[in-house]
KOLFI-237374 format. One line per 4 residues: number of its first residue (from 0); for each residue x, y, z of C-alpha. Coordinates in steps of 0.001 Angstrom, whole numbers. Layout:
<recs>
NUM> X Y Z | ...
</recs>
This chain:
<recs>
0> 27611 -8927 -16317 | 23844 -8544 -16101 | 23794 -6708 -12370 | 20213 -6850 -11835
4> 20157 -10659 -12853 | 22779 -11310 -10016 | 20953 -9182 -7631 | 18064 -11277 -8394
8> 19857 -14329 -8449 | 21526 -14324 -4855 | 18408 -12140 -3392 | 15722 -15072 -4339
12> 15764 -16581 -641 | 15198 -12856 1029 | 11667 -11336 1756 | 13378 -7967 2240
16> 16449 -6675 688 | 18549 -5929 3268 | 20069 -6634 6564 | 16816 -6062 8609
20> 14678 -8457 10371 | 11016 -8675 9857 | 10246 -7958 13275 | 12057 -4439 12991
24> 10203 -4149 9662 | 7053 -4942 11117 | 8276 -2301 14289 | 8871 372 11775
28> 5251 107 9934 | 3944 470 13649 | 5737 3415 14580 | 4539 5152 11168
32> 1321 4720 12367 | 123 6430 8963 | -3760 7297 8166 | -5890 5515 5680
36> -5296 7111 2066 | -2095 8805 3133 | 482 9329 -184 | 3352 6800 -391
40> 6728 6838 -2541 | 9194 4371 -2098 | 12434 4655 -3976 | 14325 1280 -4864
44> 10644 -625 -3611 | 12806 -4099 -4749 | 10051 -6914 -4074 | 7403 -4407 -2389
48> 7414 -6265 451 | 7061 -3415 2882 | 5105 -1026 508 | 2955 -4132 636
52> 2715 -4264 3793 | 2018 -972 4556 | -641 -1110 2260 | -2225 -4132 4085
56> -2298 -2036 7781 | -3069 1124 6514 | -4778 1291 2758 | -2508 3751 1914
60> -2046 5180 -1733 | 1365 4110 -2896 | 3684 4355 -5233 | 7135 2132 -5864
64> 10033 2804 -7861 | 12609 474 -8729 | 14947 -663 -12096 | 15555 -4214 -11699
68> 12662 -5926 -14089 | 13526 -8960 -11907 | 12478 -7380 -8802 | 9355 -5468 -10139
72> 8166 -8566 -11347 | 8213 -10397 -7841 | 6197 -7262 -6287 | 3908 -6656 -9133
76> 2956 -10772 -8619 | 2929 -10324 -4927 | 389 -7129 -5322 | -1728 -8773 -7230
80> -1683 -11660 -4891 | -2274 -10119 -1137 | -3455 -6457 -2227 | -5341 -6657 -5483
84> -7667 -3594 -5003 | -5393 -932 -3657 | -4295 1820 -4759 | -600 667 -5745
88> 1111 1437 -8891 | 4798 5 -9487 | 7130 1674 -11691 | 10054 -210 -13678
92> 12620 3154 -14057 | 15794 4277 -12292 | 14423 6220 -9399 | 16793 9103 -10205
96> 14500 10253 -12865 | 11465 9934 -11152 | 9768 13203 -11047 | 5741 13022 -10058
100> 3317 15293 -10895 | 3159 17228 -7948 | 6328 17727 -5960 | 5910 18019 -1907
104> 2359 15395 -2100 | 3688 12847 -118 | 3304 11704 3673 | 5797 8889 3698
108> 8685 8770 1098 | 11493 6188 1660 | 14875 4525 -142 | 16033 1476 2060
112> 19418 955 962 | 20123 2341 -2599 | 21824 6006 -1964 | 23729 5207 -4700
116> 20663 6002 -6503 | 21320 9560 -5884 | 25292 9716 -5448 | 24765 9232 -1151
120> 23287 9576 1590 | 22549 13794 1486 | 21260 13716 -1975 | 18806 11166 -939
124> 18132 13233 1657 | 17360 16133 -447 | 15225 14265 -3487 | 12985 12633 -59
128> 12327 15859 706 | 11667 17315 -2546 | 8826 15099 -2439 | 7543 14779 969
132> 4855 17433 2906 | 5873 19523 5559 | 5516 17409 8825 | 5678 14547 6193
136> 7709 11368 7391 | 11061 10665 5504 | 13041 6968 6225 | 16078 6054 4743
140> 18522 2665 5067 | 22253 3492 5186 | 25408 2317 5711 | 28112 3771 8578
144> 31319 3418 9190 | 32109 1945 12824 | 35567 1894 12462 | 37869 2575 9195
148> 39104 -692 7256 | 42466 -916 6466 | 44301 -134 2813 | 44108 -3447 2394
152> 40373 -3786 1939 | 39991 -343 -289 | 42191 -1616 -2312 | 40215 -4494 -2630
156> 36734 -3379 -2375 | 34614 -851 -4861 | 33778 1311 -1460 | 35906 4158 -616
160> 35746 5404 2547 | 34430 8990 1489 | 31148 7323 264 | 29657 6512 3778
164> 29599 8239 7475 | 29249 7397 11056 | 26346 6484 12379 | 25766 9858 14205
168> 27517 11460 10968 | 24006 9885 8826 | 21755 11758 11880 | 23699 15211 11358
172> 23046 14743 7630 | 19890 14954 7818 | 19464 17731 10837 | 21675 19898 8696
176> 18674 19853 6039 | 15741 20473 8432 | 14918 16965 9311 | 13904 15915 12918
180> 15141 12347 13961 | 12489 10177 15312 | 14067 6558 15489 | 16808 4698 14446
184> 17164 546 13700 | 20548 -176 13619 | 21446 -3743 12366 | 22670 -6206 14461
188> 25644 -9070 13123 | 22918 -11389 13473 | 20846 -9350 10393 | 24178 -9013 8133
192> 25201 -12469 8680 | 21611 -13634 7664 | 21571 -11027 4924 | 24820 -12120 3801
196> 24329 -15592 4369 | 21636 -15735 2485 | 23158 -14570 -660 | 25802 -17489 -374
200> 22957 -19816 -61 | 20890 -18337 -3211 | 23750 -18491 -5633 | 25181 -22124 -4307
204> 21558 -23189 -4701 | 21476 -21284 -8012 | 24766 -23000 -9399 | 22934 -27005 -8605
208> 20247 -26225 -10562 | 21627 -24015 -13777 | 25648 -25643 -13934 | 26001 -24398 -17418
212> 24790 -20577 -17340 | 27493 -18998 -18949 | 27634 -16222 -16102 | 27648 -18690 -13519
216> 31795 -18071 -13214 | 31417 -14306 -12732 | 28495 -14615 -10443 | 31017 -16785 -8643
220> 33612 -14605 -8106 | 32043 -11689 -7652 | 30356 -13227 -4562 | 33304 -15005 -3427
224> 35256 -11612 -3556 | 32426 -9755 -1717 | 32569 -12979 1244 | 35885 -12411 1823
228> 35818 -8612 2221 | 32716 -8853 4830 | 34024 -12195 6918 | 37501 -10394 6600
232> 36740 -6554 7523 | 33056 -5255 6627 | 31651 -7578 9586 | 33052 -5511 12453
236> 33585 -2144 10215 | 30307 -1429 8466 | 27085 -1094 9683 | 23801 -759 8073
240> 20989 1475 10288 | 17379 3206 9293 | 16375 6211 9862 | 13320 8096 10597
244> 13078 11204 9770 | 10101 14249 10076 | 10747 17107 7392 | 10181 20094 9542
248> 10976 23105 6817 | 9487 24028 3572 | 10336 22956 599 | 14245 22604 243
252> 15711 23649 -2979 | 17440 21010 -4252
</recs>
């Protein structure tokens, strides 16, 4: 199965890629409250909508990062569209060989949900840092545990239970490094019902209009299977929350 084509496919109805409103987004770019030519990097930037849109309030210099050739595509159009002269550049490569010119250059570097990128939430942590100035702002989107599912769904599901933490777990994470918590927006059922919801929407939609793509069945069933487990158990057990983070040490050896 083509992942990035399903990611595309049952993302097409969402503005941002995961379970956060656009009023939180649009709280978050606030609170940044970033200077004019300050140095962006966003890990996993998906559609660019909010490297877009902090490009829009504050004519920053940014960079985005992300593999899907799906996604890159819908921010590259939607750059060209609402922020033609700025100083943007997006990057079709896995993020997790990413290495800019200067290490430590940036005032802002964020990864809204794709830890996976760098085997969880720590070493996320760690690359951020790698790449962000002292006093520099780090934000990150992760999942917690609120309570532990039962056998049941791990041995249904492709998480295991090791690969996420508590919400205050996440926070220690990142104190451990050097980091300074700032803020947190933790996701209400409302966002990952409409996050979720969404998805089911895209792919029905999806399957009215293309019947006969021959990876319409595995689409299918791969979302059906991924309903179940969140209406089932991930709806009260997992939550999604980001965090804002100010890098306090020098550079961390990674």
């Amino acid at each position: 199965m083509d992942f990035w084509k399903y990611y595309d496919v049952t993302h097409k109805e969402h503005l941002v890629c995961n379970p956060m409103s656009i009023e939180k987004l649009n709280e978050l770019i606030t609170l940044l409250a970033l200077k004019s030519g300050s140095k962006v990097l966003e890990i996993a930037t998906g559609k660019g909508e909010f490297l877009i849109r902090l490009v829009e309030k504050y004519n920053v210099s940014a960079i985005g990062v992300d593999i899907s050739p799906y996604h890159l595509g819908d921010a590259k159009r939607k750059a060209k569209e609402r922020v033609p002269n700025a100083d943007l550049t997006l990057i079709e490569m896995d993020g997790a060989n990413y290495k800019p010119d200067t290490p430590e250059s940036f005032d802002l570097t964020c990864c809204l949900g794709a830890s996976w990128i760098y085997n969880g939430h720590e070493d996320t942590l760690k690359y951020l840092m790698s790449q962000t100035k002292r006093n520099g702002l780090v934000v990150v989107g992760e999942p917690f545990w609120i309570s532990k599912p039962p056998k049941e769904y791990f041995d249904l599901s492709e998480i295991k239970y090791e690969m996420f933490s508590k919400h205050a777990g996440n926070v220690q994470i990142g104190e451990n490094l050097g980091l300074k918590l700032l803020y947190t927006f933790v996701s209400t059922h409302d966002e990952w019902d409409r996050y979720l919801g969404l998805q089911w929407y895209a792919i029905d939609k999806y399957a009215q209009v293309y019947p006969e793509d021959p990876d319409l069945p595995e689409f299918l069933a791969k979302l059906n299977k991924e309903k179940k487990l969140y209406l089932k158990w991930e709806r009260e057990a997992l939550g999604w929350a980001i965090y804002v983070f100010r890098k306090t040490l020098e550079r961390l050896d990674c």
